[in-house]
N, C-alpha and C positions, 0 to 999 in steps of 0.2 A: 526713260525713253531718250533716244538720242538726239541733241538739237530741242529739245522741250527744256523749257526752262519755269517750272511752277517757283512766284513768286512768295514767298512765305511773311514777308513782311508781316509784322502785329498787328498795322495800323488797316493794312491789306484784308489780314484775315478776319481781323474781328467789324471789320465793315460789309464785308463778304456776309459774314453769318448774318448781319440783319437785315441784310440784301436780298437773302433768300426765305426769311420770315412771313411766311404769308398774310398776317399781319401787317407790316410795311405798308403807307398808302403809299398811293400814289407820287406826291410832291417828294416823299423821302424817298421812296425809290432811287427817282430820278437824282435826289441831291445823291446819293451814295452810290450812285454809278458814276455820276461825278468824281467823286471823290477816289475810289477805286482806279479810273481810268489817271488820274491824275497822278497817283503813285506810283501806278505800273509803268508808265510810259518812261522813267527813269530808267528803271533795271531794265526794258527796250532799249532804249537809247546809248545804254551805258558804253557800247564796244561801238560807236561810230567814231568812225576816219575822223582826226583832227591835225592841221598842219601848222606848225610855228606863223607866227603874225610878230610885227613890233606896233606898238602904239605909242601916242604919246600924252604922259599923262598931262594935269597945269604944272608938273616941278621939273620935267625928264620924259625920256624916254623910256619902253617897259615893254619884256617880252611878254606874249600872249600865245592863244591859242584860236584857229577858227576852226573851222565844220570842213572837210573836203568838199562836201555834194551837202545842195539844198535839200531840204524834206517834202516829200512829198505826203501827206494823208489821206486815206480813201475810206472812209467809212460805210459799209455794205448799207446799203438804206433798208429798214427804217432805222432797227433799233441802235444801228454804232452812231448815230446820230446823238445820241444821248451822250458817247464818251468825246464828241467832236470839239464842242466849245472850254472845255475843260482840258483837254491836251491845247488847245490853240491859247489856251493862258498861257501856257508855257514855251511854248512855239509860236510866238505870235508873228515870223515870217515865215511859215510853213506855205507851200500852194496845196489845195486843197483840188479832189476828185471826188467823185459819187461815181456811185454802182448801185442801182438797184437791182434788186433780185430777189424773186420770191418762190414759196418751195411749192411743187402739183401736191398737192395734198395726196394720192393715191399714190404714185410712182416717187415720191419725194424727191424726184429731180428739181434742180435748182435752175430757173427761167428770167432772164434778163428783161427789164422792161424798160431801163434806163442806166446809158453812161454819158458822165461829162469829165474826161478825163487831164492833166496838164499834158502841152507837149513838149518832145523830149524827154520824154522818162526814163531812159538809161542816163541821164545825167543826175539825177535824185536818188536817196535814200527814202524808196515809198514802205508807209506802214499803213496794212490793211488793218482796220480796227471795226471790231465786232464783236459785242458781248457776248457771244454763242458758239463754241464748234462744235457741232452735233452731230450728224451725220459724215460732214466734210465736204457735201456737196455744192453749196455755198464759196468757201473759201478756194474751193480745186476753181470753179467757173471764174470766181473773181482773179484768184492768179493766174490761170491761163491767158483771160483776157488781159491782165497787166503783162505779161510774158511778149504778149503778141503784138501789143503797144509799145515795145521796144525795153521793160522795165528788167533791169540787171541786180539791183539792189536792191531785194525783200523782205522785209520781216512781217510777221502776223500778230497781231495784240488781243487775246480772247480775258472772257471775263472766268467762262466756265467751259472747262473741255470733256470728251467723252473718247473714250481711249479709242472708240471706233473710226471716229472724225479724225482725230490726230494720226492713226496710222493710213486712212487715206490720203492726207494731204502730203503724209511723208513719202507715199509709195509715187505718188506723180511728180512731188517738188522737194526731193529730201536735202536739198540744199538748204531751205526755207526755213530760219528759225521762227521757231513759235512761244509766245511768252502768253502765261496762264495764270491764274492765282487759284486754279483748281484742276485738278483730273478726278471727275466722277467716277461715277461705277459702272455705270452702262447708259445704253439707249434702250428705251421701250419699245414696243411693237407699232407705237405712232411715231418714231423715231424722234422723241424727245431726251433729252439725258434726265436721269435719275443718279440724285434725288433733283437736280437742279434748281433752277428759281422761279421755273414757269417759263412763259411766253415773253421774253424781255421787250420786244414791243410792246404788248397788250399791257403789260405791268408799267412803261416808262408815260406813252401817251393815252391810255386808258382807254382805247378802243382795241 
């Protein structure tokens, strides 16, 4: 798929499989979505704008490198909340945004019920971060709404994707790279992906 980037890492996949072990409590869940979130966000990151810096070291002077555009991160509430604090190890001068959105259980449309987003967001490198692309409905709402907030610069960071999800979000944003450590096999008729890991809220905070 074009613009999809499923990340194959070892360390990726073989946290993945216990990820989606229904077995898995709770606490480990949560630690190996961490951990997941915390690998990927690399091979995300990897192709952002960097522009020559000098610095000086205690001996000399020493060329560098900086970031073009600050980062933005928006994690879809509830569950990319789970990958939030674990990329922010990494990015610890990230600004950070919410989007909630949750799905009508009959029509599976995706419904906002809360944003708090940074201003000036075409000056950022924002990355939507969400364990889940299922349907696509979700991800289409949240980048639209970052589109319409002025955001120029997007990438999507899912944990588990479903080939139906991904080509929605490519047909309204096909600009929009998306980075995955999985493309499933389908969605079901309650449009969950199969085989996926379940409900990654219900599995990270336990309600």
């Amino acid at each position: 798929m074009k613009n999809v980037t499923v990340i194959t890492h070892p360390l990726v996949q073989h946290n993945l499989a216990r990820l989606r072990d229904h077995r898995t409590e709770q606490q480990e869940f949560r630690r190996l979505l961490g951990e997941i979130a915390s690998l990927m966000i690399y091979e995300a990151t990897r192709s952002l704008g960097v522009k020559k810096i000098s610095v000086r070291t205690p001996l000399a002077p020493a060329p560098g490198f900086q970031l073009e555009r600050e980062i933005a991160l928006v994690p879809v509430l509830r569950a990319g909340l789970g990958m939030l604090n674990p990329i922010l190890e990494l990015i610890p001068h990230a600004r950070v945004g919410f989007i909630g959105l949750k799905r009508e259980e009959t029509t599976l449309r995706a419904m906002f019920y809360h944003q708090s987003l940074p201003k000036n967001l075409g000056n950022f490198e924002v990355i939507l971060i969400d364990p889940m692309l299922a349907t696509g409905g979700s991800s289409i709402a949240a980048l639209d709404l970052l589109v319409e907030q002025g955001a120029k610069h997007l990438r999507v960071v899912n944990l588990v994707a479903a080939p139906e999800g991904i080509r929605a979000v490519q047909k309204k944003h096909p600009r929009v790279p998306i980075f995955t450590a999985a493309v499933d096999k389908k969605l079901n008729e309650k449009g969950y992906i199969l085989p996926g890991l379940g409900d990654a809220g219900d599995r990270l905070f336990g309600t």
